[in-house]
C-alpha positions as CSV (number, residue, x, y, z in Angstrom):
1,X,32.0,-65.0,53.4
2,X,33.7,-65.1,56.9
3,X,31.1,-64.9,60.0
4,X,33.1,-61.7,61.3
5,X,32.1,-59.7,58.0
6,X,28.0,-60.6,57.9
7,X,25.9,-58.1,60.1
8,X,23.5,-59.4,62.3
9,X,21.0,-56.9,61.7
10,X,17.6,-57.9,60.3
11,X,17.2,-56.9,56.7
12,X,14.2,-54.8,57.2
13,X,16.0,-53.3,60.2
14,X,19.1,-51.9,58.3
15,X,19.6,-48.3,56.9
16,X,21.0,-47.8,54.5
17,X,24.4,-46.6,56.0
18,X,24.2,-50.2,57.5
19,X,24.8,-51.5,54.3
20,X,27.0,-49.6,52.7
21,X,29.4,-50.4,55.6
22,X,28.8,-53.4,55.2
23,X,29.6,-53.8,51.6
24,X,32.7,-51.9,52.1
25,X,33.5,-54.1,54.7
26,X,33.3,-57.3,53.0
27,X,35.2,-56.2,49.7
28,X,38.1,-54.8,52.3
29,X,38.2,-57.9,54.0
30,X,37.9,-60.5,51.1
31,X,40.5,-58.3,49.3
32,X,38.6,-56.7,46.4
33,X,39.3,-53.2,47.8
34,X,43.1,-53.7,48.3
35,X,45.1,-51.8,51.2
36,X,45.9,-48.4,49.8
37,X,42.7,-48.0,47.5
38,X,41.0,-44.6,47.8
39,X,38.0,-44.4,48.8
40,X,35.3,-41.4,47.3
41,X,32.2,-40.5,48.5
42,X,30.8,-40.4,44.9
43,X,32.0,-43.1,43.4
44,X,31.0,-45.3,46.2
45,X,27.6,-43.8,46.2
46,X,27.3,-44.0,42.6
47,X,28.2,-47.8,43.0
48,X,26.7,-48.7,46.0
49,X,23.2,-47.4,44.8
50,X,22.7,-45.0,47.9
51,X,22.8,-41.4,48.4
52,X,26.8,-39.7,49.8
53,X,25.0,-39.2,53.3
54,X,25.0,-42.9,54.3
55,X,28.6,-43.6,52.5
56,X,30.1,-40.5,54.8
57,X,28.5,-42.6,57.6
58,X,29.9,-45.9,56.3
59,X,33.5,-44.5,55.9
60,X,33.3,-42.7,59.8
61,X,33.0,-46.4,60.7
62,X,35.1,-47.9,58.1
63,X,37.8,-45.6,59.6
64,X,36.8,-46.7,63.9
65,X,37.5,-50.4,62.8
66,X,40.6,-50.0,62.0
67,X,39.8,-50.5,57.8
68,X,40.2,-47.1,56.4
69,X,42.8,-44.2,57.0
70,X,42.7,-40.9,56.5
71,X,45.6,-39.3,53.9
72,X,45.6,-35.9,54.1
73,X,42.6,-33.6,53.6
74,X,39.1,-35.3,52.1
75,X,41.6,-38.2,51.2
76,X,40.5,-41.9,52.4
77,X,41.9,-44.9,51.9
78,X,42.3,-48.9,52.4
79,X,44.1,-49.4,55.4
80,X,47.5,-51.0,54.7
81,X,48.4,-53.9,56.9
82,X,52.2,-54.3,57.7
83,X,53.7,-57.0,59.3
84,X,54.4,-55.6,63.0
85,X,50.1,-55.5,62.9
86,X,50.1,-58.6,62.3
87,X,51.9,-59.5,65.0
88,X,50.1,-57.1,67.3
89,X,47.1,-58.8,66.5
90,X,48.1,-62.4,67.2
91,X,49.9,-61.5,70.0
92,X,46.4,-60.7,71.4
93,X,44.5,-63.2,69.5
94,X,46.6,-65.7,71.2
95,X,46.0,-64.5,74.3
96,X,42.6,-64.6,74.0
97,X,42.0,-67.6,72.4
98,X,43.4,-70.0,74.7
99,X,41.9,-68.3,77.6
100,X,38.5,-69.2,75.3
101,X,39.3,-72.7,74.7
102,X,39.9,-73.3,78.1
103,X,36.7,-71.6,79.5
104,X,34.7,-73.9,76.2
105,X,36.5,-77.1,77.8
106,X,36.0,-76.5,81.1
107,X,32.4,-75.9,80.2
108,X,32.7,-80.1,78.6
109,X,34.4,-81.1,81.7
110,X,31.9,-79.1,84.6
111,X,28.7,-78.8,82.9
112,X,27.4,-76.6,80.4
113,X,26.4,-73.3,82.3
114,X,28.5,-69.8,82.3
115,X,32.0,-70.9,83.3
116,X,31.2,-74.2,83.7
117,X,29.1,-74.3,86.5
118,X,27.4,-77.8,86.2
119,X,24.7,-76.9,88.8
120,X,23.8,-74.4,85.8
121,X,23.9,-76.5,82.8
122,X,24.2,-80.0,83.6
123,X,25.6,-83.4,81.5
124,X,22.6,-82.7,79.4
125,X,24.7,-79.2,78.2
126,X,27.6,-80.8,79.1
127,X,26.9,-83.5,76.6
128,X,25.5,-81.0,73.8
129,X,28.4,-79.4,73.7
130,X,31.2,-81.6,73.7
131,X,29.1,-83.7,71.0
132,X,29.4,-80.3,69.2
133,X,32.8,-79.5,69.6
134,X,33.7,-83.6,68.9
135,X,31.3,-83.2,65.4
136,X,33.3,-80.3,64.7
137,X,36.8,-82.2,65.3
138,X,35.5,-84.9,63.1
139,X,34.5,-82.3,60.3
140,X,37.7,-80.7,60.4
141,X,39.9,-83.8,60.2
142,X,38.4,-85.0,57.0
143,X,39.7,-81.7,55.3
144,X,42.7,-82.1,53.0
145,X,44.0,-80.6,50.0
146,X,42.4,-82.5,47.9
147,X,38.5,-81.5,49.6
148,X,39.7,-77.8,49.0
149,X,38.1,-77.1,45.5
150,X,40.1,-75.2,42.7
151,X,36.8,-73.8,41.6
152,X,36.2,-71.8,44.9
153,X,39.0,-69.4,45.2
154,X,37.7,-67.8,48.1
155,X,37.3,-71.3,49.7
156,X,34.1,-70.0,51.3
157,X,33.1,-73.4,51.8
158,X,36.1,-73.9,55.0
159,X,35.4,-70.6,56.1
160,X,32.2,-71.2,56.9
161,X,33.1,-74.4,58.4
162,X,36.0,-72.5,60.6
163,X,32.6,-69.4,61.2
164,X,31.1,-72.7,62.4
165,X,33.6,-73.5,65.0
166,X,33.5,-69.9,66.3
167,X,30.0,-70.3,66.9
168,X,30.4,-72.9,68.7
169,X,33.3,-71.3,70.9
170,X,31.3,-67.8,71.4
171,X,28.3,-70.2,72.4
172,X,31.0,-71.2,75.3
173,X,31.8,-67.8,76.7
174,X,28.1,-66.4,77.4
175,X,29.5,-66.5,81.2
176,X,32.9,-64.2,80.0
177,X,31.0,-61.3,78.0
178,X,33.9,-59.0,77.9
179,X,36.3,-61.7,76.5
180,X,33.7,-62.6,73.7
181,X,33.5,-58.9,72.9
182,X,37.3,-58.6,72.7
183,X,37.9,-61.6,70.2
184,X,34.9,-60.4,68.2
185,X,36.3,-57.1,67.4
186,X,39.6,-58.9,66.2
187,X,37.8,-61.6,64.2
188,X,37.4,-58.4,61.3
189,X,41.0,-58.0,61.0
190,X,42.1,-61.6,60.9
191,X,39.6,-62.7,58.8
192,X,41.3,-59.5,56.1
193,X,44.8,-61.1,56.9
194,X,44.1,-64.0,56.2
195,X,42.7,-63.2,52.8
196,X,45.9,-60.8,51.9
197,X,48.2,-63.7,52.6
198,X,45.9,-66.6,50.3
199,X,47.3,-69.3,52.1
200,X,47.5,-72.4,49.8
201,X,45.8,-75.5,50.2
202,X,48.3,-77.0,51.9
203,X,48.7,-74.6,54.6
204,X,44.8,-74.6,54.9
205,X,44.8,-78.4,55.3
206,X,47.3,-78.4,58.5
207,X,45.2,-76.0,59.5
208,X,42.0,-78.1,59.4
209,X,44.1,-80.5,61.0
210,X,45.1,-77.7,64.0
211,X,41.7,-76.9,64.2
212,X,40.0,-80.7,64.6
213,X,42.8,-80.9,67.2
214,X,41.6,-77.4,69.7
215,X,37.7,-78.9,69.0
216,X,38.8,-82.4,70.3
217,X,40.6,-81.4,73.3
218,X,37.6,-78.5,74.1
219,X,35.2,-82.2,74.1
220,X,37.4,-84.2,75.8
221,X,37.0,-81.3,78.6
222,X,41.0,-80.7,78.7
223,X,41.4,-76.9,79.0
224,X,45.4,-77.1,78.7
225,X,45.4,-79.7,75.7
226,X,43.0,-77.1,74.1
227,X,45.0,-73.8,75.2
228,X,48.0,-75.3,74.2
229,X,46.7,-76.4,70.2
230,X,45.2,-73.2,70.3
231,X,48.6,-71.8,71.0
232,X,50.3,-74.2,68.2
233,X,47.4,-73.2,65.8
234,X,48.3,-69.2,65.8
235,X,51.7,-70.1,65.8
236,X,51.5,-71.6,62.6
237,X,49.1,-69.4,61.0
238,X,51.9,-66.3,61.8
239,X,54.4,-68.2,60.2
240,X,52.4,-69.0,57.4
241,X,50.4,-65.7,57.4
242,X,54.5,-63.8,57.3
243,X,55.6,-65.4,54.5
244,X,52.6,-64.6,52.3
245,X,51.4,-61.5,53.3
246,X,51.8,-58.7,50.2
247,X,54.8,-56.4,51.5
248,X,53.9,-52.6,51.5
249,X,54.1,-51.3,48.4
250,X,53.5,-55.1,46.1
251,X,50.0,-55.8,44.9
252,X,48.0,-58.5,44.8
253,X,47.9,-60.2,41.4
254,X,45.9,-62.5,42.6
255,X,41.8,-62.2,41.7
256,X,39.3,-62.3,44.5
C-alpha cells in the first residue's frame, strides 16, 4: 500500500469515520473502486461494518480530497481523472519536488539541521543522511524487471521501497513545513494515477533507475544534479503515465 494512503492515526485513536475513509481511500487509490463508481451510503455501510453516520462523514472528505464527486442530487461517485489533471498535477509536483531535492541535498552538503544549517545538525546529521539517501540509491539501482515479481500485481513491495524514499525526503524538509504540507496533499492523487495507468515492469525499472539517480545526487550534496533527475524523473513518468492512463469512458480490465 502506498505511504500517502495509510493514516497515521493510532488504532485505538480512530473513529470509526476514520476508517471508513480510509478504506475508501485505499480501494480509490489502488483502483478497486474505479473512477465513475457510485458510491451509497448503505451499501458502504453494510460493507464497511459501520453505521451510515460515519460513511456520510467519510464521503464529506472523500469529496475535500479531490476523490469523490457529486452527480446530481444524493448521487456520489469516483472521481474520474482525465488527462489535463494529470498534467496539472505534475506540473506542480515538479515544481515541488525539485525545490525538495534541492533543500534534502543541501541539507548532505551543509549539515543536517532545517535548511541546512550545519551549526544545527552537524557531519554527524550530515553524514546520517547522505548515508541514507546513498543506501537508498543503492536499493533502487538493483531493481530490474526481473526483481519485479509476477505474483505481486500491486508491486507493493517497490512502493514501499519508493514510501521509503519519501520518508527520507520529508525527513529533509522539517525546516520548509509548508512545502512538505503541499507535496503531501498531492502524494494521494499520484499515488491513484499511478495505479490507473499499471505501468509495466519495464517502465517501473527505468524508474528505479531515475529514482537511485535523485537519492545519489541528494548524498552527494548536489542540489542541481538532484533538481534536475528529479525533473527527468516526472518527465518520464507523464509520458509513461499518458500513454497508459484509461481514457474517460474505457475501463479497467485489469484486476487489482
Amino acid at each position: 500500500m502506498d505511504a500517502a494512503v495509510r493514516s497515521e492515526a493510532l488504532p485505538t485513536a480512530r473513529t470509526a469515520a476514520d476508517r471508513a475513509f480510509d478504506a475508501l481511500r485505499t480501494e480509490i487509490v489502488e483502483g478497486e473502486l474505479a473512477p465513475g463508481a457510485p458510491l451509497t451510503e448503505v451499501e458502504q455501510a453494510q460493507r464497511l461494518g459501520v453505521s451510515r453516520t460515519p460513511v456520510r462523514e467519510a464521503f464529506a472528505r472523500l469529496i475535500a480530497a479531490g476523490l469523490a464527486t457529486e452527480r446530481g442530487p444524493r448521487t456520489l461517485v469516483v472521481s474520474d481523472i482525465e488527462p489535463d489533471d494529470v498534467s496539472a498535477l505534475f506540473e506542480l509536483r515538479t515544481a515541488l519536488d525539485e525545490q525538495a531535492a534541492r533543500i534534502a541535498a543541501r541539507r548532505v552538503a551543509h549539515g543536517g539541521g532545517p535548511g541546512g544549517d550545519a551549526r544545527a545538525g552537524g557531519d554527524g546529521a550530515r553524514n546520517a543522511a547522505g548515508s541514507r539517501f546513498a543506501a537508498l540509491a543503492t536499493r533502487f539501482a538493483a531493481v530490474d524487471a526481473a526483481t519485479l515479481s509476477d505474483d505481486d500485481p500491486q508491486r507493493h513491495d517497490y512502493y514501499a521501497l519508493v514510501a521509503e524514499f519519501d520518508a527520507a525526503l520529508d525527513e529533509s524538509l522539517t525546516g520548509s513545513p509548508y512545502l512538505a504540507a503541499a507535496i503531501a496533499s498531492t502524494r494521494v492523487h499520484l499515488a491513484r494515477v499511478r495505479r490507473l495507468a499499471r505501468a509495466d515492469d519495464e517502465r517501473l525499472a527505468q524508474s528505479a533507475a531515475e529514482h537511485a539517480a535523485i537519492a545519489r545526487a541528494i548524498a552527494d550534496g548536489d542540489p542541481e544534479r538532484a533538481a534536475a533527475a528529479t525533473r527527468l524523473h516526472l518527465h518520464e513518468a507523464l509520458t509513461s503515465i499518458h500513454a497508459h492512463l484509461p481514457r474517460r469512458g474505457a475501463k479497467n480490465r485489469e484486476t487489482a
